[in-house]
Every structure is written in C-alpha cells, then in structure tokens.
C-alpha distance (Angstrom), angle and dihedral (degrees) to the residues before:
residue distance angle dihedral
X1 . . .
X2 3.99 . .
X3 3.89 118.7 .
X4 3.62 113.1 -92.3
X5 3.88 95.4 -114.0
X6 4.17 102.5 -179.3
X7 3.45 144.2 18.4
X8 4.01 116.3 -135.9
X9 3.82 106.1 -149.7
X10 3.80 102.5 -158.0
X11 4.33 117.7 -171.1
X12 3.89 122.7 -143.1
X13 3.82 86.5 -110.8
X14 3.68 99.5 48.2
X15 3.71 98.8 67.6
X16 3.82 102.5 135.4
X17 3.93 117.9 110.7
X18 3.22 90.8 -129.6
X19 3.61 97.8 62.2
X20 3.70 114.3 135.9
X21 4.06 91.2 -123.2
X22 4.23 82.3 68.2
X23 3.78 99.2 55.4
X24 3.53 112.3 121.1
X25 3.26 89.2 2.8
X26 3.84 114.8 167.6
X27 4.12 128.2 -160.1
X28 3.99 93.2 -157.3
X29 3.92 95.0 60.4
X30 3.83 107.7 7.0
X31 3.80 123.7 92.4
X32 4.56 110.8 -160.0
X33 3.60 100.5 -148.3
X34 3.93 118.0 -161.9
X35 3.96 131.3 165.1
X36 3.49 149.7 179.1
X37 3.60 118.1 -141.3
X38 3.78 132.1 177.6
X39 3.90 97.5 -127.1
X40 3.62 90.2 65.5
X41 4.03 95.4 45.5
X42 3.70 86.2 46.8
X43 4.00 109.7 37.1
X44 3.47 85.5 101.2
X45 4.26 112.0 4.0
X46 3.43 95.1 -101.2
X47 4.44 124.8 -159.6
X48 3.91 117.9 -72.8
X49 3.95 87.5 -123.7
X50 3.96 87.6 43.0
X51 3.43 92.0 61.1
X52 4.04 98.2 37.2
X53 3.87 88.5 53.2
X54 3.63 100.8 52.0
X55 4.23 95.5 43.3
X56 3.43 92.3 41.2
X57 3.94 97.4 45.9
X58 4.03 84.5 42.0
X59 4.17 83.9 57.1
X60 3.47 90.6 51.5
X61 3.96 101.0 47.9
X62 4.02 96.2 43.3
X63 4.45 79.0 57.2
X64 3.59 89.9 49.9
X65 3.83 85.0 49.7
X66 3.65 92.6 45.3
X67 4.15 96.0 46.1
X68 3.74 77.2 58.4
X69 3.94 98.7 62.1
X70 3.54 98.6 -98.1
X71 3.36 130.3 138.6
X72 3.73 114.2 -129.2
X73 3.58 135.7 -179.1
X74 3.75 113.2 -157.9
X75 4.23 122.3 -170.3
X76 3.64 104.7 -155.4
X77 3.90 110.8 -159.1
X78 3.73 91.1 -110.5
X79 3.39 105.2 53.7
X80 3.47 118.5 120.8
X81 3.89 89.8 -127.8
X82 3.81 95.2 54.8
X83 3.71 98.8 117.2
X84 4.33 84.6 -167.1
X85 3.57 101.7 -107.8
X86 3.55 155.1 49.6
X87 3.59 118.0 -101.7
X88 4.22 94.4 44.0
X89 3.87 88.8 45.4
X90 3.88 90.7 56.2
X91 3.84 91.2 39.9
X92 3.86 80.7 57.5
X93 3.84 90.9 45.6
X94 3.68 98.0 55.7
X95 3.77 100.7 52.6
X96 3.78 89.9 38.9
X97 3.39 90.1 60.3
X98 3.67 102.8 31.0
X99 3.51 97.9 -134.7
X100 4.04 135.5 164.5
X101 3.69 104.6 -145.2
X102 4.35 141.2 27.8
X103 3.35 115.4 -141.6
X104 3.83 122.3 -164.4
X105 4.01 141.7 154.8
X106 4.35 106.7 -131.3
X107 3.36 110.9 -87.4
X108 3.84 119.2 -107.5
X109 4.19 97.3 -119.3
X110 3.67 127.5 62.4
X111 3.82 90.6 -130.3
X112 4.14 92.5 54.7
X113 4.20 94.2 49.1
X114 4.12 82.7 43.7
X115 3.90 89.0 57.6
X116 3.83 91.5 35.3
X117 3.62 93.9 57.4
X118 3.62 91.2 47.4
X119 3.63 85.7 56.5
X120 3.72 96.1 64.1
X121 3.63 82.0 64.7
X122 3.90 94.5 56.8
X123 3.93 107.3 34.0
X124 4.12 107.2 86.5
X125 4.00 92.0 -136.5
X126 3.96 130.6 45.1
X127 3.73 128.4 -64.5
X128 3.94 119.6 -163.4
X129 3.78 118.8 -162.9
X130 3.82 113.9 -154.2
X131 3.54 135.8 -160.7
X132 3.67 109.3 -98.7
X133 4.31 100.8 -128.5
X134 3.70 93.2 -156.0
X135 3.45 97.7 90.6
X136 3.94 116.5 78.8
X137 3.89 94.9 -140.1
X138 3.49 117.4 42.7
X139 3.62 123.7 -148.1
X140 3.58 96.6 -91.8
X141 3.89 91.8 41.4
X142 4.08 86.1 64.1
X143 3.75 96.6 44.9
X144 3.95 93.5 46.2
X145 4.14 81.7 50.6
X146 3.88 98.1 43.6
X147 3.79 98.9 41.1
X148 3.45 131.4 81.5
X149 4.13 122.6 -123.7
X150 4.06 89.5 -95.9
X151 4.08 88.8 47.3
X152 3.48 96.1 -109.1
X153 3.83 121.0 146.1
X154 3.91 117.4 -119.2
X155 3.48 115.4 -121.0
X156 4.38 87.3 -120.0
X157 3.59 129.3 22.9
X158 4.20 109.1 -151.3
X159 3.58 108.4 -145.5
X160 4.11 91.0 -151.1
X161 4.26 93.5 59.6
X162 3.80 76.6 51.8
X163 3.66 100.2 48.1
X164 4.10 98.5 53.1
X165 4.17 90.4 41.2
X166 4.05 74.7 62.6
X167 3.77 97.9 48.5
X168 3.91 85.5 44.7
X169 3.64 91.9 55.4
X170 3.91 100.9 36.3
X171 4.03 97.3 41.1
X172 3.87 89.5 -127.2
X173 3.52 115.2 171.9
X174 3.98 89.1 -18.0
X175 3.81 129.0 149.1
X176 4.17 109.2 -178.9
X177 3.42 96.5 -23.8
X178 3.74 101.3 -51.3
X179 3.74 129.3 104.7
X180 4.39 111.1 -94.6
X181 4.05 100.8 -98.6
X182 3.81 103.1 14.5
X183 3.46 99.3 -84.4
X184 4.39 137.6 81.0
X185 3.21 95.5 -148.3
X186 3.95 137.9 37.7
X187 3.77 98.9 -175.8
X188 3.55 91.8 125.7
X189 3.63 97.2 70.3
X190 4.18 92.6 49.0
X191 3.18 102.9 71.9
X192 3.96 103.1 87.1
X193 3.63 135.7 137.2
X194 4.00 118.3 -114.3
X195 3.88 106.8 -111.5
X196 3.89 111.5 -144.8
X197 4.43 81.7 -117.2
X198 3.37 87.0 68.1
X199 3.82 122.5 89.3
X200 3.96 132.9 -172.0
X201 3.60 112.9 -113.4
X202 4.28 108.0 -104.2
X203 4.30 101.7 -106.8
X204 3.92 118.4 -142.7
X205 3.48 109.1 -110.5
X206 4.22 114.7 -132.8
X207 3.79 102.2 -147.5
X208 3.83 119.9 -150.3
X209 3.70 123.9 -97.9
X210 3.67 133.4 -148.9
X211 3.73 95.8 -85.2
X212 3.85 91.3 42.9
X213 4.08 92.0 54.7
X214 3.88 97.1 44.1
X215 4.44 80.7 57.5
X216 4.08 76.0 49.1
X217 3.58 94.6 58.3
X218 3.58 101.2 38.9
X219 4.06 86.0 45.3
X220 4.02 92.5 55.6
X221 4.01 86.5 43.2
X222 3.48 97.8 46.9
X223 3.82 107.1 30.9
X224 4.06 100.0 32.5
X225 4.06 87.4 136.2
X226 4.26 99.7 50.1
X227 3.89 118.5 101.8
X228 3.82 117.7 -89.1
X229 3.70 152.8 30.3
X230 4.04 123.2 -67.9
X231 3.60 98.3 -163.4
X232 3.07 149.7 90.2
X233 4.11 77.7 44.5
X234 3.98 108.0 177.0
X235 4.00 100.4 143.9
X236 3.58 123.8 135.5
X237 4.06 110.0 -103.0
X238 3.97 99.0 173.9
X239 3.76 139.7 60.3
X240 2.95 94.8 -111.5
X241 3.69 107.3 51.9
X242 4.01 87.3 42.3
X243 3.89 92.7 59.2
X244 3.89 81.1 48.7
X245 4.53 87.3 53.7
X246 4.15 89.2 48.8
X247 3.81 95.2 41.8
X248 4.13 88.4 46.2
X249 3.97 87.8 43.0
X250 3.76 91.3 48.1
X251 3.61 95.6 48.9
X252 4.10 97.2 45.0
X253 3.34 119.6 12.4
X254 3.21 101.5 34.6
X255 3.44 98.0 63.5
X256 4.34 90.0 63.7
X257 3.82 92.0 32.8
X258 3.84 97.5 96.9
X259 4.16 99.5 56.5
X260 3.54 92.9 40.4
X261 3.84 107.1 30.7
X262 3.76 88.4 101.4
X263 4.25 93.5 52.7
X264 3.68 130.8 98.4
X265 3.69 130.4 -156.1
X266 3.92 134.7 -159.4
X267 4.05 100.1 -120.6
X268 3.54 91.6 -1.5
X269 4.36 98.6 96.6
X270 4.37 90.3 165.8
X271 3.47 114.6 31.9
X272 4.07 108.1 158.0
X273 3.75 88.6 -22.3
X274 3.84 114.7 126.8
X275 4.27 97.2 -140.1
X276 3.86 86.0 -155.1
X277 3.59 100.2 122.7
X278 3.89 98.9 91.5
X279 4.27 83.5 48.2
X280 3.55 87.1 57.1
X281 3.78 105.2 34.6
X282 3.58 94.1 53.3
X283 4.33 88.8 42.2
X284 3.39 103.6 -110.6
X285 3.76 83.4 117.7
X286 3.44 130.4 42.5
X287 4.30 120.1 -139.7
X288 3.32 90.3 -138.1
X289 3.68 98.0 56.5
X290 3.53 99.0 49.4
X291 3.74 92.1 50.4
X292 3.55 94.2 54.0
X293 3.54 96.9 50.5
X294 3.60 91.9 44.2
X295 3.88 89.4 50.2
X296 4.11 91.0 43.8
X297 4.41 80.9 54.3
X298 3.93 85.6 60.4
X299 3.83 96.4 40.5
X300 4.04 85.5 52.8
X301 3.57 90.8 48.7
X302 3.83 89.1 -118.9
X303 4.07 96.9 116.7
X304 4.42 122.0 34.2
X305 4.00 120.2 -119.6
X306 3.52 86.4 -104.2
X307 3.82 98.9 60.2
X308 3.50 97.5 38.1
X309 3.84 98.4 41.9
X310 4.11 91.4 52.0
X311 3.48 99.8 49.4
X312 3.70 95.0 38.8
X313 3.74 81.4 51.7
X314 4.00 89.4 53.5
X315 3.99 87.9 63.5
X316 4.12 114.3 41.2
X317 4.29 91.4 12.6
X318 4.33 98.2 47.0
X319 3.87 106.1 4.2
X320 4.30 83.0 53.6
X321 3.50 98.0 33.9
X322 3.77 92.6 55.5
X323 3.88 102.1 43.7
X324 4.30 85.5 48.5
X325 3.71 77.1 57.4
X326 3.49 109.2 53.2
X327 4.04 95.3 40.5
X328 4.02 87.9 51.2
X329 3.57 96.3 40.9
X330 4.13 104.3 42.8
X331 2.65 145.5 152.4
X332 3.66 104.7 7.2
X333 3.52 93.0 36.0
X334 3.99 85.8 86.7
X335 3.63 88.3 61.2
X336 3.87 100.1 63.2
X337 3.82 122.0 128.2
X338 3.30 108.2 157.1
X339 3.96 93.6 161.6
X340 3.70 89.7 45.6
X341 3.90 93.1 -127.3
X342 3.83 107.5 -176.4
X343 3.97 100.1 161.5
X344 3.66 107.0 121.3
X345 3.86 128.6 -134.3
X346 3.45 126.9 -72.0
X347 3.35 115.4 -120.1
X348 4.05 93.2 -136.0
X349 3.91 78.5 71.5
X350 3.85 80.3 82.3
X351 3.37 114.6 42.1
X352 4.13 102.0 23.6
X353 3.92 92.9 -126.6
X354 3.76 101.2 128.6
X355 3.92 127.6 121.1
X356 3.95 91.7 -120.9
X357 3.91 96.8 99.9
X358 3.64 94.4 -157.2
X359 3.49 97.6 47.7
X360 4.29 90.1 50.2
X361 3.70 85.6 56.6
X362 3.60 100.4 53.8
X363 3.67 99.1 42.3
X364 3.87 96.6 43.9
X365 3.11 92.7 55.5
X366 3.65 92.9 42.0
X367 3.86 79.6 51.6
X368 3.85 95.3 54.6
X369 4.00 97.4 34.8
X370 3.55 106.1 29.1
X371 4.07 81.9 -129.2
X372 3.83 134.9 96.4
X373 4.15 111.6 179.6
X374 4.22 108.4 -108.7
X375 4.06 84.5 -98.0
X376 3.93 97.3 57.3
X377 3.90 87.6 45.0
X378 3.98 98.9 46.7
X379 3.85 102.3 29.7
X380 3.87 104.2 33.6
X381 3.59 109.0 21.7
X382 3.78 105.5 27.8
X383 4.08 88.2 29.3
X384 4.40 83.8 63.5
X385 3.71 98.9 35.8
X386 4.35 79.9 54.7
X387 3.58 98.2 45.5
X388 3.60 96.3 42.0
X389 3.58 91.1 43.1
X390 3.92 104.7 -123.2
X391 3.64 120.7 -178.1
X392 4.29 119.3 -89.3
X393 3.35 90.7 -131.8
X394 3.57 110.1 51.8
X395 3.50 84.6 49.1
X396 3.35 103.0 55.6
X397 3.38 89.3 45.3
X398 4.20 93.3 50.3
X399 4.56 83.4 47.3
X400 3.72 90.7 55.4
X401 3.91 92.3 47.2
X402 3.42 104.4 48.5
X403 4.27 107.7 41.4
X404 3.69 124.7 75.4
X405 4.14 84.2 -148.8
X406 3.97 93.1 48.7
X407 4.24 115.0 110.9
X408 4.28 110.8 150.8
X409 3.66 83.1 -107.3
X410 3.83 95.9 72.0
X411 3.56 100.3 13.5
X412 3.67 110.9 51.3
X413 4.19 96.2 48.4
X414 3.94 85.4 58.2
X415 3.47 99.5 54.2
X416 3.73 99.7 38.7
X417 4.06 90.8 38.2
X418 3.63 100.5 27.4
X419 3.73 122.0 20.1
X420 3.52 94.8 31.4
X421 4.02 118.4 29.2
X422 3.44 91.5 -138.4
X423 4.07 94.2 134.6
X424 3.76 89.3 61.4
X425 3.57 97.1 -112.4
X426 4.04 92.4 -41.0
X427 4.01 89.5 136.9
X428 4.12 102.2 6.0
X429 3.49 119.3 53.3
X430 3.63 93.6 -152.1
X431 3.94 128.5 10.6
X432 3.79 116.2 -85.2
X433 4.16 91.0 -128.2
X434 3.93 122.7 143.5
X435 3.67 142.3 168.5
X436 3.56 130.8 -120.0
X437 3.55 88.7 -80.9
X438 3.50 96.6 70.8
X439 3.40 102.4 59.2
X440 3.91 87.1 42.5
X441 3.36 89.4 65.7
X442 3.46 104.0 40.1
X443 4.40 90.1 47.5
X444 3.46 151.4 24.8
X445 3.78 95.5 -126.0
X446 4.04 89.3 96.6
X447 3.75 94.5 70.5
X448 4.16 91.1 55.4
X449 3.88 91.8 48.4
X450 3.63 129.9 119.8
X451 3.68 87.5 -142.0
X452 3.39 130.8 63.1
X453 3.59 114.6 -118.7
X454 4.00 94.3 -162.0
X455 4.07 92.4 63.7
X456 3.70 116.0 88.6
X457 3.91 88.8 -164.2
X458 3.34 151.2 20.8
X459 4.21 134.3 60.0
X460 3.99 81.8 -70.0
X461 3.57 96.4 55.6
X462 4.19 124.5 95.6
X463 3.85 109.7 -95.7
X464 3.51 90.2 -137.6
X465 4.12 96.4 63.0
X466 4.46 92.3 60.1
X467 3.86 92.4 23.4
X468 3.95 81.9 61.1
X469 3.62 92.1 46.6
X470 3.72 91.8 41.0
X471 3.88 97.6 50.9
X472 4.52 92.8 49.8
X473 4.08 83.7 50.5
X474 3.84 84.9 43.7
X475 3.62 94.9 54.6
X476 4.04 106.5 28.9
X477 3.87 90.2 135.0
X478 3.74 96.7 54.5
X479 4.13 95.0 43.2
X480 3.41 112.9 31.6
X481 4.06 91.1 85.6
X482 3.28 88.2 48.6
X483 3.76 99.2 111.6
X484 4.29 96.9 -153.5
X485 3.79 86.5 48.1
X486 4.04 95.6 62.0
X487 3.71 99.8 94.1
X488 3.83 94.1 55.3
X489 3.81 92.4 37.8
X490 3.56 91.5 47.2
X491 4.51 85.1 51.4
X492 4.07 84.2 47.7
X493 3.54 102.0 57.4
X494 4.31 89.0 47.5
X495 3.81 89.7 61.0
X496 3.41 121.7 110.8
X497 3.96 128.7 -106.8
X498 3.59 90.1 -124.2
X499 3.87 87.5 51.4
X500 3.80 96.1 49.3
X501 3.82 91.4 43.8
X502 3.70 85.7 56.4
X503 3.77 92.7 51.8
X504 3.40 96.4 44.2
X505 4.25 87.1 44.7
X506 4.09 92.2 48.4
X507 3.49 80.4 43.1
X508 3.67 106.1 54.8
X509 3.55 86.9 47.9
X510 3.47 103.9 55.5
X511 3.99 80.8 50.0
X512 3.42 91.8 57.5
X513 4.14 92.8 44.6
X514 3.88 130.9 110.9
X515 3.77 78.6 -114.1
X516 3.65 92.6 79.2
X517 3.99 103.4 33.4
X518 3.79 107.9 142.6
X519 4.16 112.5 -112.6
X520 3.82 116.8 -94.3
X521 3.87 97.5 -115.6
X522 3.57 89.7 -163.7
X523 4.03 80.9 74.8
X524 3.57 137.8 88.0
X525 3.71 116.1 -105.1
C-alpha cells in the first residue's frame, strides 16, 4: 500500500468539493481528516438544530468522500479519543497517520486562523493554509477596493460602490457593460406590503435519514441546555438535496421574492425568501452557482429584474461586502460602541414570551428554526436592541447563538454595522431605527398586539414609537452630523418639553419593566 503522504484537514463550514484543501487530492496516498469537537459546538452555546445540521451534513460529505475512494478519518464527538478540540485532535491525526504534510483552506473566523497558525508551531511536520476560492473577492481584492492609492482606510465603506465593482467583475446581469434595465439597483420596487391574495409558495420538506437522527440523538444528549428547538428537523444536509433547495427556490420563490422580500408575516417565517444561506455558508452551495441560475431564471423570462437583481445582490453585493469587512476591520472592530449602549439583554430574547407581538414572532420562530428572514433580524430585532440601546456585544454574541447561517465573519459586521450603528456609520450611512409604524406597514403582526401601535404614549402604546423617539434624543451628539439624519433631527428638536418628558417618562418605565429583566444565566436556554 502507498505511504500516506498528507493529511487534508477539512472544517464543518468548508464542505464544498471544490474546496481548495481537496486540490490534487489523491485517494492512494492522501488521508481527508474531519472532526467534531466540543470546543467548537460550545465556544459560544450554539442552537440544537445548528449543531445537528452542521454534524450531520459533515457525516454526509466525509461518505460522499469515501464512496469516492478516499480515505477519511472522521472524529465523532463521542468518541472516546476525541480529545475536545481542534489543534490536539490534529496533533493526534498526524502521527496516527504518519504523514509528511497538513493541508488546509483558512478558516472563515479570526479566532480559528489565530489557533491554526499557532498550530504550525505545534504539529512536527508542515501545515499549508490556502486561500479558500469560494469567495468572489479575495482578501486582497477587498483591500485593493476599500483603500485609497496611499493605503489609507476611508473613514466609510458604501456597500453599493462595492456591489456594481462586483457586477463589473462577475458579468451579472450585464449587457455591454451596462447594468440589465438601466439601473444597479431595484430596491425601490421591494419594499411592498403582503396582500392577504397573496400566498407563499408550499417548500419541499427534506426528511432526516438514519445518519441525520443518530446526530439527533447525540445532539439532544449532549446539548440538552443550548438555546432552541431540534425538531421538527427537515433541512437539507447533502449536496445533493441542497442543489434540489436552490433549483426549487429558483423555480418558485424566486419569482415573488423581489416585491415581498421586505414583508413579514405572523406564522408565515419564509415567505419568498430563499433560506439558502446556511447551504452556502457552510459550502454545500456555491455563490456562484446560485447566482447563475438565478440570473439564467431572468434571461428565460422565468424570474423579474427585481427578484433576480436583489437576491443576486444578497450574495456578491452583502454576503462580499460584509466578509471584506470583517477581515479589514478585525479585531477591534468587534469592540465598537460608538453610542455607548450598555443596557443588557432582555431575557424574552430567549424564550420569545414578551408582550411586543412582533418581537414574539421573530424570536419564536428564531427559537424553533434557528432562522429569522434579513427583515425580522434588521428591522425588529436589531431595530429594538438600537433604540433601546442594548449592548454590541451581547448581541453579537445572542446572533451567533441562535442562526444556523451565523459564523463572526457574517454575523458580527451586521450587527455592529447594520443592526446596531455602533461603527458610527462605518458600513450604514444612517442608523436602521423605526417606529412602530414601520413594522405596521411592512406586517400584520400590529393587529395581534397587546399594544397599540397608533398611540404615541402611554402603557398602551408600542414601545417601539417613544423608544424611537427616546434613543435620537439619547444620542443627539453622535447623529446630528449625520447628514441623512437631518430631517428627523431637525422634527426632534421642534418637539415640545412636555412631549420629550413624556418620552423620556414612557421611556424610563418601560426600562424599568419586567419586559426588559436581564436572563438568569444560571438557567437553561
């Protein structure tokens, strides 16, 4: 039998055959190594279905590997072996293999490529870290983009300038050069209410196997105590059933996603939304292949502009945009507070029971799904943690624990740059705060709320209309340069002192409420 010449170390979110770790990869010498470990299920206490999805599609990609001759050694979390963590169970790896060389594409989180560095240091042969090739802008790409000729860093980054350097370079709904329709951006025309007339399409359902209930069972044993519900589990977990989720979403959502990507509706958690991002964050899917199908649905005249354009925009405009930032912005880019929001988490923020209707919906379903659509996360849950001025941290740290799509790459530039301002305007050129009204619009969880979202004041009247009032008098300093904030500033400073004293009042009492009691961390999520 040949030598066993080097060890492929493959990560749960790098499960694409394609993955630069693979290339050249040989079955007669090469040993694909693969593991679960219980630091990286518990580094933060990740969601049940989280957690089931990732071991259980990791199961199912080392067999693909294996049907195709290779050799691969998989540590399952309850081996006896498992020493519980990364660097010791590749140490382990190596000499039980014998092998010459690691081989391994960068890991997607700052924290990881710290502790895979320091491995080089600790394995007794060589370990090369690769650029991973899924990503349509490498890391130099972004920096050559986001830096000026001298190398200096602007004082904002615009995702949009971003976004059409991207069409440029990827030919993405181009004709000669110039965007398809006239126009980058259809934004404009996603923004509409859902009528009662109109009905979410009926998604196929992806019911577990064998292999996926055993991760079940170990899941419930193991991880009783973690935030969220395991079943009903019918997520795709293989290649194959994923392509089978993007060809379904191509074919029917896709089609209504544009007018009502922006919509929300009680018992209703998908809608038109795709729910591909924890198929392609974890590399089951590739970004490029779902934009080019999505694009050939428009060139067919199966899909409008609109729907193609925003969600193709989602992948090489946000998706992009958002990893450039966290690699040029880290590590202290975690730490920003530019508000200075101090206000812990409310405990409701874990188990969904709070009298704010909207709010119950998102995180219960968050709760049961371990997914909330981009509009529940932005405009209800990261529009109240802004308004009532919730600390960054815990809620990065609460964003990364409850999605199945959530790694600190992704995650943690949203909620500091988007959801929560706390850059200064580094990704958002104005904070993404609303009133009651907003989400009135934009749902139908108004009409089922305890509160009345039509009263400005008073215990009866939605949190979110004087909590929005409360948090622009909060933080006049910060905003009122902030050129896109001047009409609303401008409306602040004409209310009257009896008016603000009755924001700040309704306020100060909500504050004070069992609404916002702080979660007994000596409880089980």
């Amino acid at each position: 039998m040949p030598e066993k010449r080097v060890l492929r170390f493959v990560l749960g979110d790098q499960l694409s055959r394609g993955i630069s770790s693979l290339d050249n990869a040989r079955p007669d010498t090469d040993v694909i190594f693969m593991a679960e470990v219980m630091e990286e299920a518990t580094n933060v206490k990740h969601h049940k279905k989280k957690i089931a999805f990732l071991f259980s599609a990791m199961r199912h990609f080392a067999e693909d590997l294996r049907d195709e001759g290779f050799t691969v050694d998989y540590l399952r979390l309850d081996a006896k072996s498992n020493p519980g963590d990364f660097g010791s169970a590749l140490a382990e790896a190596v000499e039980r293999h014998g092998v010459n060389r690691v081989v391994m594409t960068e890991p997607s989180e700052m924290r990881v490529l710290e502790a895979a560095e320091s491995w080089r240091e600790e394995l007794a042969v060589n370990l090369d870290i690769l650029a991973d090739r899924r990503s349509l802008a490498s890391h130099e790409d972004f920096v050559s983009w986001a830096t000026t000729d001298s190398g200096a860093q602007p004082k904002s980054l615009r995702m949009e300038y971003f976004y059409r350097e991207m069409r440029r370079r990827t030919g993405y709904l181009m004709t000669d050069g110039e965007p398809e329709g006239g126009q980058w951006n259809y934004d404009t025309d996603n923004r509409k209410s859902l009528p009662d007339s109109i009905k979410a399409p009926s998604r196929p359902r992806f019911e577990p196997d064998s292999m996926t209930r055993e991760v079940m069972r170990l899941v419930a044993d193991r991880f009783d105590a973690h935030f969220g519900d395991i079943e009903p589990f019918d997520y795709p977990v293989t290649r194959k059933d994923a392509e089978a989720y993007l060809d379904w979403f191509v074919a029917e959502a896709l089609p209504g996603f544009g007018d009502w990507q922006d919509a929300m509706k009680q018992g209703e958690p998908l809608l038109f939304h795709s729910h591909l991002s924890t198929l392609i964050n974890c590399g089951l899917l590739d970004p490029r292949e779902c934009c080019k199908k999505a694009e050939k649905a428009y060139r067919d005249d199966k899909a409008p502009l609109n729907s193609v354009e925003g969600f193709i925009r989602q992948i090489i405009g946000w998706r992009e945009f958002i990893r450039g930032v966290y690699w040029l912005k880290m590590p202290d880019y975690a730490k920003s507070n530019v508000l200075d929001a101090t206000r812990p988490l409310p405990g409701f923020f874990w188990t969904g029971k709070t009298k704010m209707n909207c709010l119950a919906q998102a995180i219960s379903e968050t709760r049961s799904n371990a997914y909330a659509h981009h509009i529940q996360r932005l405009m209800v849950i990261g529009n109240f943690c802004l308004i009532a001025g919730i600390d960054p941290r815990e809620v990065q740290e609460w964003f990364l624990i409850v999605y199945s799509d959530a790694y600190e790459w992704v995650e943690m530039p949203n909620v500091v740059g988007m959801a929560l301002f706390a850059d200064g305007g580094f990704v958002a050129s104005k904070p993404y705060a609303a009133s009651g009204a907003y989400i009135n619009k934009m749902s139908d969880y108004c009409s089922s709320c305890r509160f009345d979202v039509k009263q400005k004041s008073g215990e009866k009247a939605c949190p979110f209309n004087y909590l929005y009032w409360n948090f622009l008098s909060e933080n006049q300093k910060v905003l009122k340069t902030n050129h896109r904030m001047g009409l609303i500033m401008g409306s602040l400073r004409k209310l009257k002192q009896n008016r603000l004293d009755e924001v700040r009042s309704d306020s100060e009492r909500f504050f004070a409420s069992g609404e916002m009691q702080a979660w007994d961390q000596t409880e089980d999520l």
